[in-house]
Structures are given as C-alpha cells and as structure tokens.
C-alpha positions as CSV (number, residue, x, y, z in Angstrom):
1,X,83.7,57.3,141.3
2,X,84.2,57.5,145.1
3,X,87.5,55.5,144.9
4,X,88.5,57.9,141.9
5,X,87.9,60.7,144.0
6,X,89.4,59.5,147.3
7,X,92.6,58.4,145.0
8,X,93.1,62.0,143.6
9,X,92.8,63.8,146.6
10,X,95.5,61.4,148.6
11,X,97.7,61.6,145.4
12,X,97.5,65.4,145.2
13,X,97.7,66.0,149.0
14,X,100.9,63.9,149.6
15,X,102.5,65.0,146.7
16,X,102.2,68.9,148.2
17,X,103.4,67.4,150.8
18,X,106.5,65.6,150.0
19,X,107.6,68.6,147.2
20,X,108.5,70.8,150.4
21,X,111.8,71.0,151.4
22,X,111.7,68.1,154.6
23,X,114.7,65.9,155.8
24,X,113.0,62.7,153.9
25,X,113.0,63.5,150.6
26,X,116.7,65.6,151.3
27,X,117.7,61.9,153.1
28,X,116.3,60.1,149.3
29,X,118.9,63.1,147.4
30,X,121.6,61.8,149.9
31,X,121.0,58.7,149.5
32,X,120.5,58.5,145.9
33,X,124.0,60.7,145.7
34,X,126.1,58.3,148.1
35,X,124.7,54.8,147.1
36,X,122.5,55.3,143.9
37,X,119.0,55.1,142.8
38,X,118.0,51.4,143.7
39,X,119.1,51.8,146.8
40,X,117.3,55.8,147.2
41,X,114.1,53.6,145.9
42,X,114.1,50.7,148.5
43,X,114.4,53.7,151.3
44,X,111.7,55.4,149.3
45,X,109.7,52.1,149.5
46,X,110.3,51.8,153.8
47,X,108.6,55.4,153.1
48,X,105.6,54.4,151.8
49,X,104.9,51.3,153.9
50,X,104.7,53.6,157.0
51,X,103.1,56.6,155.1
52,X,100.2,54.0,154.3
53,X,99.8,53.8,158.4
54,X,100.1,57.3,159.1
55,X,97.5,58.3,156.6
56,X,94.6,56.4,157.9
57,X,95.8,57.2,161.2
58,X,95.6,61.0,159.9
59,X,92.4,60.5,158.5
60,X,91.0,58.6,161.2
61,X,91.9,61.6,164.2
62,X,90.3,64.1,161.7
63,X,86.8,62.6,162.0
64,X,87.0,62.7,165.7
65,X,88.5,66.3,165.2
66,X,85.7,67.0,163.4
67,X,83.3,66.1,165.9
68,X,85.4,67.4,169.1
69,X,86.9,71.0,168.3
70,X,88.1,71.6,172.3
71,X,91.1,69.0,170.9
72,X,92.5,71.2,168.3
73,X,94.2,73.6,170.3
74,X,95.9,71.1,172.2
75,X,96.9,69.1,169.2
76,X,98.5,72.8,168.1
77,X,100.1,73.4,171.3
78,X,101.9,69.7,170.9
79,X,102.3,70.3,167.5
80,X,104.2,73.5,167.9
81,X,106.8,72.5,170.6
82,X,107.3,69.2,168.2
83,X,107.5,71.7,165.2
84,X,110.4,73.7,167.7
85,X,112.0,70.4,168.6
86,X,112.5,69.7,164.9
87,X,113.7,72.8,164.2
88,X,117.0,73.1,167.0
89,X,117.5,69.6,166.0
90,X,118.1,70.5,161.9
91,X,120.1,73.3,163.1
92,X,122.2,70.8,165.5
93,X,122.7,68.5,162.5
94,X,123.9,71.3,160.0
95,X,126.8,72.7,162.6
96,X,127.5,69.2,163.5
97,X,127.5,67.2,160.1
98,X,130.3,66.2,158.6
99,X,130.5,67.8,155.5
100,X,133.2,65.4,153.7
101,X,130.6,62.6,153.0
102,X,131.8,59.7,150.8
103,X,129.8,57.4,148.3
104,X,129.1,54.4,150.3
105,X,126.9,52.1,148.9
106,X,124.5,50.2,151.0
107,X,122.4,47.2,151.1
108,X,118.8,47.2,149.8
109,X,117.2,45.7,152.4
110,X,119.2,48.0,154.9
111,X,118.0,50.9,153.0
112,X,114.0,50.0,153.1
113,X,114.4,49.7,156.7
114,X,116.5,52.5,157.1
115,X,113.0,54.0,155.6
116,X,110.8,52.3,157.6
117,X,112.6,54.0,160.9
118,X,112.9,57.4,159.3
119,X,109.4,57.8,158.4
120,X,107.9,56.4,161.6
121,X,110.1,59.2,163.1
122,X,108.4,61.7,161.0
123,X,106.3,63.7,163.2
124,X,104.9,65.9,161.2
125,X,103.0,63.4,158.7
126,X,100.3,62.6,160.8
127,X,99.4,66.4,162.1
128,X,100.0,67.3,158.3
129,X,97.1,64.2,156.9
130,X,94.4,64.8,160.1
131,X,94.7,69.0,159.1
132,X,94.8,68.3,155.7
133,X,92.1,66.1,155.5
134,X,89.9,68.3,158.2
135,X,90.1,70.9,155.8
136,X,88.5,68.5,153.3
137,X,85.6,67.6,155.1
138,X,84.8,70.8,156.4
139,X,85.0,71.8,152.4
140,X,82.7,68.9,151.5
141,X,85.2,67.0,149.4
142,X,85.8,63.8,151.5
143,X,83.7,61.9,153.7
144,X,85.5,60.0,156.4
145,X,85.0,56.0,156.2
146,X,87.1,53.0,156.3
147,X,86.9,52.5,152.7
148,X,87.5,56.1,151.7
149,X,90.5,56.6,153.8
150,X,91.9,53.3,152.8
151,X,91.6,55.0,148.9
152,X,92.9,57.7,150.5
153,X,96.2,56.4,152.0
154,X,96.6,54.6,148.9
155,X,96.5,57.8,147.0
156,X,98.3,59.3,149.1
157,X,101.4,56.4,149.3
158,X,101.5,56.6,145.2
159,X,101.9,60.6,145.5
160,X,104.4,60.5,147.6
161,X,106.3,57.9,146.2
162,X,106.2,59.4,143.0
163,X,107.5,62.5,144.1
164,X,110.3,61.2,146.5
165,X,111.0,58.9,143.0
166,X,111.5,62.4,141.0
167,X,114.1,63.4,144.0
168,X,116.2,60.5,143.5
169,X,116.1,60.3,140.1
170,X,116.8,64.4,139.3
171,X,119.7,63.7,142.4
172,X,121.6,61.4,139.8
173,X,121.3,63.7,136.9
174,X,122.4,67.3,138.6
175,X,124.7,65.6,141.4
176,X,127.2,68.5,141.8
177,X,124.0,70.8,141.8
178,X,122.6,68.6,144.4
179,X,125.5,67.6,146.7
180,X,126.1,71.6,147.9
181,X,121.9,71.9,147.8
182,X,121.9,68.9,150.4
183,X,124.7,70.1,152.6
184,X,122.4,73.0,153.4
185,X,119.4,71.2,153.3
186,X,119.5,70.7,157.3
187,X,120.0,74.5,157.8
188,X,117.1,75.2,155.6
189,X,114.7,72.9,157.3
190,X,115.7,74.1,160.7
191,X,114.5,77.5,159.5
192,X,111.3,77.1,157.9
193,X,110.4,74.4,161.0
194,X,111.3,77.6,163.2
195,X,109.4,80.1,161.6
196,X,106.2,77.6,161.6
197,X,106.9,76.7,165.2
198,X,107.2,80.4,166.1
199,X,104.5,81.4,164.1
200,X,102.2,79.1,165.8
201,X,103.6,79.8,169.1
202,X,102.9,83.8,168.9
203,X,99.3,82.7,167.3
204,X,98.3,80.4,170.5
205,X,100.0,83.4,173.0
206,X,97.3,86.2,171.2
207,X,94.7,83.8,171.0
C-alpha cells in the first residue's frame, strides 16, 4: 500500500509539474517539431534519468527542512535570485533567437544526452520536489524514508515522462499551432519566472 501511495503522489506531483509552461517540455515541442518524435522521446528519456536524481535529492533536503526551519529562508533567498536569473535569461533567448529554425534531424543518442545536460541544468526541479514534498509531510501524506522516496522518484520519473510524452506527441499533430506557440515560448517563461522571482523578492523585503 505504501509503494501504491508513494507512486501516486510522485506521479501526480511531477506531472503538475511538467504541465507548466517551462523551457523542457517547450525544448521536447521543438524538438519533436524539428527532428520528430523518436528523437523528442530519447531527449524525454535524458529527462527522466536525471529527474530520478533530483527527486530523491528533493526529497531527501525536505526531511532535513523539516527538522531545521532557520534554512528555509535562505533556500528562498537563493531560490529567488535563481528564479530572476532564469527569468532575464528567457527574455535574452526570445530577442536573441533565431526565429527561422529549420527541421534538422538529430541523432538519438545525441538527443538523450542533450536531455541529460538540460535537465541537470534545471534549477528549479529540486526546490520544486524538497517544497513540494515538505508540504506533504507537514500534511501527513508522506513519510520521508529511503524506500518511500525511491517510490517516490519513480513516480515521479513515470509522471513526468508521461506528460513530456503528451508534448511531443500533440507537437506532431498541431505543428503549425505549435511552431508560433514555441517561438514565444521563451518570452512566456521569462515572464511568469519574473513575476515568481519578484513576487518572492517583495515577500522576503516585508517579511
């Protein structure tokens, strides 16, 4: 029941997680548009096999978060500039971009460790699994372990592959939808990274 449980709740979490709007599932829509959906799936896989990592990382910094509160507000401090970071670096990408992008295809291999490097560059996953799951043991529902975050992050990998697996196969189907949603993709992010970023900023100024 306990591996059930822990399954669910890193299926459900990481799947909230990867439907926002974030430059890894937009990079799986380019990807899928330019080189196809074998190739979007073998940079979905390079996802997963760091995602795996970062969860039980995530999970493992909540139970010490748990247990030492004085850390969260520098862990919101850090995770604000980074959130700020992210956000003039969308907006760099969107002005800079080329928009005339051609249908390349490219290797498979290429593309799962083209995954690998973009996920392990995600700074946001591990912040968004140690809140995430905090707010699950504070509610009761998950108690931190070795074993229950190993279910977790297994949950977890399945969700999100799943979902980033709906991007690349919907990016085939409605590509001239797609192709003008993805060109704006970068501008999009850079805003709702801001407004977090900000947000958090003016919250830990009044605090």
């Amino acid at each position: 029941m306990t591996f059930i449980t822990c399954l669910l709740l890193g299926f459900v979490v990481a799947s909230l997680g990867s439907i926002t709007p974030s430059f890894l599932n937009m990079t799986v829509v380019k990807f899928s548009l330019k080189s196809g959906r074998k190739s979007a799936y073998f940079l979905i896989g390079g996802y997963a096999t760091v995602l795996f990592f970062q969860a039980n990382i995530g999970a493992y910094f909540s139970s010490i978060l748990m247990e030492n509160s004085e850390y969260i507000t520098l862990i919101q401090k850090v995770g604000t500039g980074i959130l700020i970071l992210l956000s003039i670096n969308f907006f760099r990408l969107h002005f800079t971009s080329d928009k005339q992008e051609k249908k390349v295809e490219i290797e498979k291999s290429k593309a799962y460790v083209h995954g690998i490097v973009m996920s392990s560059l995600n700074m946001i996953a591990i912040p968004f699994y140690f809140t995430t799951i905090s707010f699950l043991i504070g509610l009761e529902f998950f108690e931190y372990s070795l074993q229950n975050s190993l279910y977790f992050s297994i949950g977890s990998t399945l969700g999100s592959f799943f979902l980033y697996a709906v991007y690349a196969t919907v990016a085939s189907k409605i590509e001239h939808k797609l192709t003008y949603i993805a060109t704006k993709m970068d501008f999009i992010i850079g805003c709702l990274t801001g407004v977090v970023g900000i947000g958090n900023l003016i919250y830990l100024l009044l605090k």
